[in-house]
C-alpha positions as CSV (number, residue, x, y, z in Angstrom):
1,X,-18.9,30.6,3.5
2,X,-21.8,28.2,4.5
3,X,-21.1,24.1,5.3
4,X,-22.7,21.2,4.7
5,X,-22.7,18.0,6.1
6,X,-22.3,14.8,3.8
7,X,-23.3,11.5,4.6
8,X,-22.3,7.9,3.3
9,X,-23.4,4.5,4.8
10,X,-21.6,1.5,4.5
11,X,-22.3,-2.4,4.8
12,X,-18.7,-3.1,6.2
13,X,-15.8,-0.9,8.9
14,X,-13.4,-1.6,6.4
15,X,-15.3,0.1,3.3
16,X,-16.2,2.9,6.2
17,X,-12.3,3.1,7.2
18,X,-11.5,3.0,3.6
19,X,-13.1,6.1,3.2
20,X,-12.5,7.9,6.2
21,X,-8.6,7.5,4.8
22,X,-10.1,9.2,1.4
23,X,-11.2,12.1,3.1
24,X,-8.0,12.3,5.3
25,X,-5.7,12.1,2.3
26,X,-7.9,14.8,0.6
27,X,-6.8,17.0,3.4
28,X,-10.1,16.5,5.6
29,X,-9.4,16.8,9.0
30,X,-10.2,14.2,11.7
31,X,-12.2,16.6,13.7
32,X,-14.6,17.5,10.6
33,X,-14.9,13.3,10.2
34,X,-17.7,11.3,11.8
35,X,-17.7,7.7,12.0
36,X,-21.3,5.8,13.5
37,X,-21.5,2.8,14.2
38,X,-23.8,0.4,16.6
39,X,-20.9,-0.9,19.0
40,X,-23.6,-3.2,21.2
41,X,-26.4,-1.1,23.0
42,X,-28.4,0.8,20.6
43,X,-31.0,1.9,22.4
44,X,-29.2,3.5,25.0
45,X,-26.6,5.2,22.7
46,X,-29.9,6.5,21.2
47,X,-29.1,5.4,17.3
48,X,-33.2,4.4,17.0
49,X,-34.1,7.4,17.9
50,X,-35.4,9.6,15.1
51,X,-34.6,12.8,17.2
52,X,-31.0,11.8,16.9
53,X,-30.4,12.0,14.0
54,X,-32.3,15.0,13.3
55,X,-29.7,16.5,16.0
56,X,-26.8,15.3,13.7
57,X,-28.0,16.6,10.3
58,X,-30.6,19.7,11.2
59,X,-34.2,19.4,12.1
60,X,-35.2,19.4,8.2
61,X,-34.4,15.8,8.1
62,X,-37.5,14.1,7.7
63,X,-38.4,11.3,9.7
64,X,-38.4,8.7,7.3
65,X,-34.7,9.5,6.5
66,X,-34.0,9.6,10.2
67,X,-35.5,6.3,10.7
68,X,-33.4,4.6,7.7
69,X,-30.1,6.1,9.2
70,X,-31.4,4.2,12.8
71,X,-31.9,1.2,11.0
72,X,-28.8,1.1,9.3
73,X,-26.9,1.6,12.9
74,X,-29.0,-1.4,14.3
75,X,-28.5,-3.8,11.3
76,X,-24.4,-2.9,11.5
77,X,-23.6,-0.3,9.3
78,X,-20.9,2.0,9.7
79,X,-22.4,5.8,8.7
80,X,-19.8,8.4,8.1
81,X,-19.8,11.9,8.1
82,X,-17.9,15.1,6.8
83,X,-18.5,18.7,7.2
84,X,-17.3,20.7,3.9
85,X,-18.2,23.8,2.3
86,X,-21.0,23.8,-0.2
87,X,-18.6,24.2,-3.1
88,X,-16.5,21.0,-2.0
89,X,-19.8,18.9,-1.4
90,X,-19.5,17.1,-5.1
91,X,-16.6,16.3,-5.0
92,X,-16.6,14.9,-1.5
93,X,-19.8,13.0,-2.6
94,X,-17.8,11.3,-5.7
95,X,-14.9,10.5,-3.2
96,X,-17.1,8.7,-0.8
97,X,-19.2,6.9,-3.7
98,X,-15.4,5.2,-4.8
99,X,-15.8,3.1,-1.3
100,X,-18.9,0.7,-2.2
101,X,-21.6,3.2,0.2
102,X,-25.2,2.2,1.0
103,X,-28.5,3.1,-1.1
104,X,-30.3,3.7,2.5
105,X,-33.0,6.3,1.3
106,X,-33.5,4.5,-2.4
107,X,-32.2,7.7,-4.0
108,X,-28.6,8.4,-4.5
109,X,-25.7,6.6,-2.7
110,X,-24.4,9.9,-1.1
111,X,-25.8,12.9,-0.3
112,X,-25.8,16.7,1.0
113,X,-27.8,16.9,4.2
114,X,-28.6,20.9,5.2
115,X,-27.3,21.5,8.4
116,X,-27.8,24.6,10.9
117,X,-25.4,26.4,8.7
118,X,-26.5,25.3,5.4
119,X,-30.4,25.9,5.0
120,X,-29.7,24.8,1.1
121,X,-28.9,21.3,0.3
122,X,-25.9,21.3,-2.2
123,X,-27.4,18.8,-4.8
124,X,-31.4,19.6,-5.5
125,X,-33.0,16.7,-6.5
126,X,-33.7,15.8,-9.8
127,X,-37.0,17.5,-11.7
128,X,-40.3,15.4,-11.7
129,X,-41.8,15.3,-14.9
130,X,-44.7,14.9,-13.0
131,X,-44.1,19.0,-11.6
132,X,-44.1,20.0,-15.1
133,X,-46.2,22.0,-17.0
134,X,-47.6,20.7,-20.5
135,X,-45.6,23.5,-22.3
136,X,-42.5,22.5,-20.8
137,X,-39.8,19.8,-21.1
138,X,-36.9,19.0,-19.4
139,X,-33.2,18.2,-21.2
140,X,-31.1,16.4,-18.7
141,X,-27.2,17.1,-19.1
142,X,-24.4,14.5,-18.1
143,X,-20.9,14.8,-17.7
144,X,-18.5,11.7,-16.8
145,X,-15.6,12.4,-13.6
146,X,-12.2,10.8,-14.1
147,X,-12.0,8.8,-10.5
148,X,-8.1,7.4,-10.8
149,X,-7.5,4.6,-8.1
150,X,-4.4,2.1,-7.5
151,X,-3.9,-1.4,-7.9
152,X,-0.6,-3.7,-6.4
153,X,0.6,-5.7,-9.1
154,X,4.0,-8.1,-9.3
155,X,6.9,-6.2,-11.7
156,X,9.2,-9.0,-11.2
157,X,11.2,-11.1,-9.1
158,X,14.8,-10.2,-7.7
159,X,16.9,-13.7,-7.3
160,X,19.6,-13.9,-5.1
161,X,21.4,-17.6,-5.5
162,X,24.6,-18.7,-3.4
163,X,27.0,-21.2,-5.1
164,X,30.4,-22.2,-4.6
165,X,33.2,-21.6,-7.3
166,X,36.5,-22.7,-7.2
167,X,40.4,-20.8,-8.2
168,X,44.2,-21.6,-7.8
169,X,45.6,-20.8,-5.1
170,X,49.6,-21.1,-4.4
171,X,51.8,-20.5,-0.8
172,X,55.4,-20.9,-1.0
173,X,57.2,-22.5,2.7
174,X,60.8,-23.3,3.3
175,X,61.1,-27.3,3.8
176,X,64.7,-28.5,5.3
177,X,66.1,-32.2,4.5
178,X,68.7,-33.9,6.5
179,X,71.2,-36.9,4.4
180,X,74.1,-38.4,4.8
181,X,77.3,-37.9,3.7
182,X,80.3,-39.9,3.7
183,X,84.2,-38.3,3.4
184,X,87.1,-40.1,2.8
185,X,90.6,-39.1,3.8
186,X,93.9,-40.6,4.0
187,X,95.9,-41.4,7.5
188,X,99.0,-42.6,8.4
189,X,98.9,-42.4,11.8
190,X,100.5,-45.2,13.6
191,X,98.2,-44.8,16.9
192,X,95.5,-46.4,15.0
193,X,97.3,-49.8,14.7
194,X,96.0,-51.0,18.1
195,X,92.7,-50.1,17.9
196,X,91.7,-52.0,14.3
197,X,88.8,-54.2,14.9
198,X,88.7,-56.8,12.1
199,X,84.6,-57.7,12.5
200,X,81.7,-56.5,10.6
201,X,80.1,-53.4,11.3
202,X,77.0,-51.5,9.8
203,X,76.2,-47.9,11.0
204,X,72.9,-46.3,9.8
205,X,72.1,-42.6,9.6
206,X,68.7,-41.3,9.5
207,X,68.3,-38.9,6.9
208,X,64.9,-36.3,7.3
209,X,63.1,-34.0,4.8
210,X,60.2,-32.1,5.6
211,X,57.1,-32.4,3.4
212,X,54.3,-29.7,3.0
213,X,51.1,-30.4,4.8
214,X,48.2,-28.9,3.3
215,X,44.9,-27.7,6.0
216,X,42.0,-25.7,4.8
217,X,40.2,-23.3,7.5
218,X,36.6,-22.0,6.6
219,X,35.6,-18.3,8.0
220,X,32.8,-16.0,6.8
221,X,34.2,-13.7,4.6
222,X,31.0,-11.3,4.1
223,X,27.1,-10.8,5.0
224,X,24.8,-10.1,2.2
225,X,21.5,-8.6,3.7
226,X,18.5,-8.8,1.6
227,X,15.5,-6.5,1.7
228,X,12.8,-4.5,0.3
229,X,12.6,-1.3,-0.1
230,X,9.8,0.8,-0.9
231,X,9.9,4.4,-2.5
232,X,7.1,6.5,-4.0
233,X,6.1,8.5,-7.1
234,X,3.7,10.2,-8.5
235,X,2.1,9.7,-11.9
236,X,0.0,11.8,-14.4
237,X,-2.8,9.6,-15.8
238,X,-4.2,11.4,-19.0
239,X,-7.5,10.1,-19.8
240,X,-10.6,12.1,-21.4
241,X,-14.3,12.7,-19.8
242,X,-17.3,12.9,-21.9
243,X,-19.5,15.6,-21.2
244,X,-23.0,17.0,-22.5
245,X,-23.5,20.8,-23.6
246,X,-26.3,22.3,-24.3
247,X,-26.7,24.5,-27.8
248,X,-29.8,26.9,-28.2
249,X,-30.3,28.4,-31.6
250,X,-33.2,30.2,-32.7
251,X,-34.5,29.4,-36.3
252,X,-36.8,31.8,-37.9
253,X,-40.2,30.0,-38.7
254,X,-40.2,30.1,-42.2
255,X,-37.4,28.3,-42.1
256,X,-38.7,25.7,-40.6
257,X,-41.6,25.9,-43.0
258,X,-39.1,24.9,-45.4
């Protein structure tokens, strides 16, 4: 099975990181990902030199090409690239194009670049009327790709409001009262002669009850912990691609004298 390498520049690390994490998700590994990018000195990391990029992508990289890829480090760009087999390379090329790439080379945003094990590109460039011969003419066919992305949006709002409501409550307690209480009783003793004591005389008793006494005490009765929490799924978008066909049919001649 023969490789190729594809290539992708961006203006910004974050549209370069964006699709790096493409390419990972995609089940690209990190070790078939290559991230460029001018970190300070870019003459002695060598990114103006033509020779290395032709290195990188295979000495059938023309110069020219080579010296838009150096420009691109030195200006700031982040160049990324991936090493896929020739069958995966359109695919790859529409999942790098979803992350805002580059038009370095005035061609195509991304684009197969033969390597040592690849001496074909994967995507030949287009026909040039210009090749053509005068009894010949060239019927381009298109076909639209379903790219499905994601979006965050707000589904609503979960309110949590504390309040204070109020119910009877009731306690029973045992209260004691102290009163007086006077008894009569009839005597006759005669030993009580001498001691009667003709003067006026109050005598007061104090008489008690107990009354409830009502205290409130506060404590914290529960803790309510609120949080997010995040789950995934995964959805079917159904959607329909236009694409072009190509019918040949053979009419006689006199039927098309007709």
């Amino acid at each position: 099975m023969s490789h190729e390498k594809v290539v992708a520049v961006y203006d910004t690390a974050a549209h370069a990181g964006d699709a790096v994490n493409k390419l990972k998700s995609a089940g690209y590994s990190a070790d078939d990902i290559s991230v460029i990018q001018n970190e300070g000195d870019a003459a002695k990391a060598g990114l103006d030199e033509p020779g290395f990029w032709r290195r990188l992508f295979g000495r059938n990289l023309e110069l020219k090409e080579a010296g838009a890829y150096g420009r691109s480090a030195l200006q700031g760009r982040v160049i990324v690239t991936v090493r896929v087999l020739e069958s995966e390379a359109p695919g790859v090329i529409t999942l790098l194009d979803a992350s805002k790439p580059v038009d370095v080379l005035g061609t195509a945003r991304t684009y197969p670049i033969s390597g040592a094990e690849a001496p074909k590109v994967a995507v030949p460039p287009p026909t040039s009327t210009a090749n053509l011969r005068k009894d010949e003419e060239v019927v381009r066919l298109a076909e639209e790709q379903l790219n499905v992305g994601k979006r965050q949006v707000e589904s609503g709002v979960t309110r949590v409001r504390r309040y204070i409501v109020e119910k009877p409550v009731e306690a029973s307690i045992s209260l004691h009262e102290e009163h007086a209480e006077v008894l009569r009783k009839a005597t006759s003793d005669p030993n009580y002669l001498k001691d009667i004591d003709w003067s006026d005389r109050t005598i007061e008793v104090t008489e008690t009850v107990e009354q409830p006494v009502v205290n409130k005490t506060v404590r914290v009765a529960e803790e309510v912990v609120i949080r997010r929490r995040g789950s995934d799924h995964t959805e079917t978008v159904h959607d329909t691609v236009r694409r072009q066909q190509l019918d040949v049919e053979r009419v006689p001649a006199e039927t098309v004298k007709k």
